[in-house]
C-alpha positions in Angstrom: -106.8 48.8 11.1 -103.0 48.9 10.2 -100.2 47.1 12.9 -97.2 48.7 13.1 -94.3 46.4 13.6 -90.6 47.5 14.3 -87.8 45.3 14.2 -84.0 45.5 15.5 -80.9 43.0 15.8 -78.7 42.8 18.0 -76.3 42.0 15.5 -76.2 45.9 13.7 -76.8 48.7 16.5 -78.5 50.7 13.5 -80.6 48.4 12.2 -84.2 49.4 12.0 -87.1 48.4 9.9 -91.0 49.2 10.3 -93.4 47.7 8.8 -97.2 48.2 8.2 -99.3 45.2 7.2 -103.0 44.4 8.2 -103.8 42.2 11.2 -105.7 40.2 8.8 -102.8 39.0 6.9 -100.9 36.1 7.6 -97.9 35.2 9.2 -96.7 34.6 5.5 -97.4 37.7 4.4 -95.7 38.7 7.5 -92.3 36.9 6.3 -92.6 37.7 2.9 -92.3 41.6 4.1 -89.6 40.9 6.4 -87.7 39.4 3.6 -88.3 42.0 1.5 -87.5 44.7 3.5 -84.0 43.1 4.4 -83.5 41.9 0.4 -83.1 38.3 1.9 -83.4 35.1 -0.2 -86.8 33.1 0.2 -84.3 29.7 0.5 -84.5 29.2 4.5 -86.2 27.9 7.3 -87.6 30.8 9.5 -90.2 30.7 12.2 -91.9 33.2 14.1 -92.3 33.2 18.1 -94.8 34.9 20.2 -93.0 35.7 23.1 -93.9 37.3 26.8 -92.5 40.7 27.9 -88.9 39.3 28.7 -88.7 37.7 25.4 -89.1 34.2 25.8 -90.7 32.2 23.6 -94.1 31.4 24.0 -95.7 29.4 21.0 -93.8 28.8 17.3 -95.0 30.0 14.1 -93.5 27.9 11.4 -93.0 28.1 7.9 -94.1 24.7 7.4 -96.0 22.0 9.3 -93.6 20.8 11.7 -95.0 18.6 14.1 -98.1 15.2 13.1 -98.7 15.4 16.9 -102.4 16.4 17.2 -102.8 16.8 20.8 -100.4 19.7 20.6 -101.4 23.4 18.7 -99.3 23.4 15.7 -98.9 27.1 13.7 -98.3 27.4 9.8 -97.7 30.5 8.6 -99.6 30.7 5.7 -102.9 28.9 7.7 -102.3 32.0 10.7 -103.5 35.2 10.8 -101.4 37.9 12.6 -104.4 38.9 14.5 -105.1 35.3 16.2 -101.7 35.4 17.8 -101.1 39.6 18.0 -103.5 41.7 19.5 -101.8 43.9 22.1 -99.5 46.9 21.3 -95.7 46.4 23.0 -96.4 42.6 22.1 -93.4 41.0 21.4 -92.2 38.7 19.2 -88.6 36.6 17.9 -88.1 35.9 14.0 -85.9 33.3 13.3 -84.2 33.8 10.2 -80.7 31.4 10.1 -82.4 27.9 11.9 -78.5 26.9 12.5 -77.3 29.6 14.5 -80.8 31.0 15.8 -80.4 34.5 14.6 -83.2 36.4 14.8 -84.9 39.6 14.6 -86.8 41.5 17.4 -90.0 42.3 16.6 -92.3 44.9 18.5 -96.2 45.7 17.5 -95.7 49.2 17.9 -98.5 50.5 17.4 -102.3 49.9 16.4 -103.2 52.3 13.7 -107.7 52.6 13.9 -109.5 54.0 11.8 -107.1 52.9 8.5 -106.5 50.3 6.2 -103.4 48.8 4.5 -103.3 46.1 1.8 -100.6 43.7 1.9 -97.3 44.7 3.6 -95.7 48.4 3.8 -92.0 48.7 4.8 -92.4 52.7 5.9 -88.9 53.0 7.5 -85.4 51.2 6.6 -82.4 52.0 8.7 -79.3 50.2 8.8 -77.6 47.1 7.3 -79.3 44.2 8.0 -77.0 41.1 9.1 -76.2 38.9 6.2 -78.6 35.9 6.1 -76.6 33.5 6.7 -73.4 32.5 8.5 -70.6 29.7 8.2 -71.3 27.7 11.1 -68.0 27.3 11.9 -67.3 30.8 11.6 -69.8 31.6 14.1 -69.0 28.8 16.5 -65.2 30.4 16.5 -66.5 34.1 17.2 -68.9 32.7 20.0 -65.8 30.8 21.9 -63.5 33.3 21.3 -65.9 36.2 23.3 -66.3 33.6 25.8 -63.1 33.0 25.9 -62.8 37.1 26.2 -65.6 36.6 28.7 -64.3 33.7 30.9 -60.4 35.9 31.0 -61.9 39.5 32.3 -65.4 38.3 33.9 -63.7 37.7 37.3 -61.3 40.2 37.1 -57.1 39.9 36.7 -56.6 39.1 40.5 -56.3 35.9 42.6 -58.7 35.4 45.6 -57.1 36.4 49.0 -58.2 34.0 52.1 -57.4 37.0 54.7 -60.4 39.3 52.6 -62.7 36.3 53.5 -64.4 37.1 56.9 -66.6 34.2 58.2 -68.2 36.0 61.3 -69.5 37.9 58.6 -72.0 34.8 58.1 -73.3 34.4 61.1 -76.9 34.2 61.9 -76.7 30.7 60.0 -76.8 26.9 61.3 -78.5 25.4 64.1 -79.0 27.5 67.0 -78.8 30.7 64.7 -75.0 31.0 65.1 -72.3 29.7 63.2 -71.4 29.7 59.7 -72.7 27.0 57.4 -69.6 26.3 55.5 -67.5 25.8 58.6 -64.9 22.7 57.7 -66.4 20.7 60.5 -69.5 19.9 59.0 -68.2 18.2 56.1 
């Protein structure tokens, strides 16, 4: 059986890479691929997240033994095999590869290849320009406020607010009685 993984950024729109490995691997071999395929250094903390089907992060992967806390599961990459954590196609998962600015990748399992076998890792499609490995944090920090700042001038749009578009009969049905409007000034 071969998994086919696919991953993206959302940091280069044409970044693509797929790779082939054998569920049986581990999550290290896993890494090791990734890395590969992107010509990134081995030098960084990186973690791997299972995640549901809106992305959010479900249990952690990490690269080395994080937590001493025995009443809570605890995932090393080299002691996990893809297949204990990955066993559904469309399964999705995050990998962390800049710990200070939580860039990641997203990863798909694409597809489950039967009936075949793959030793090691396979990177069977490479698209794009990966994003460089690592940031200045201070660089980054300046982008992200300045596209909030962006954000925060056009989100609500160029105009004041008008108290004549307001129409409070509009909210009626509300307060005790069913009538009236919740907000009226008397209330408060």
């Amino acid at each position: 059986m071969i998994y086919r993984f696919t991953l993206i950024s959302d940091e280069a729109d044409d970044f693509v890479r797929e790779i082939q490995i054998d569920p049986e691997a581990t999550f290290y071999d896993f890494h090791e691929a990734i890395l590969k395929s992107v010509g990134y250094a081995n030098d960084q903390m990186t973690s791997f997240f299972i995640c549901d089907d809106d992305w959010e992060k479900e249990k952690e992967i990490t690269l080395e033994e994080m937590d001493d806390n025995s009443e809570m599961d605890s995932w090393v990459m080299k002691d996990t095999r893809i297949d204990e954590l990955v066993e559904d196609e469309k399964q999705k998962l995050i990998y962390v590869f800049d710990y200070m600015t939580e860039r990641c990748f997203f990863i798909e399992l694409s597809e489950i290849i039967t009936g075949k076998n793959i030793k090691g890792a396979q990177c069977t499609k490479s698209q794009g320009e990966p994003p460089k490995q690592t940031v200045d944090f201070d660089e980054y920090e300046a982008k992200a406020n300045a596209a909030a700042m962006d954000l925060d001038e056009n989100f609500y749009g160029d105009q004041g607010y008008n108290d004549d578009e307001f129409d409070p009969d509009s909210y009626s049905g509300y307060g005790e009685g069913g009538g009236g409007n919740p907000y009226d000034e008397d209330r408060y």
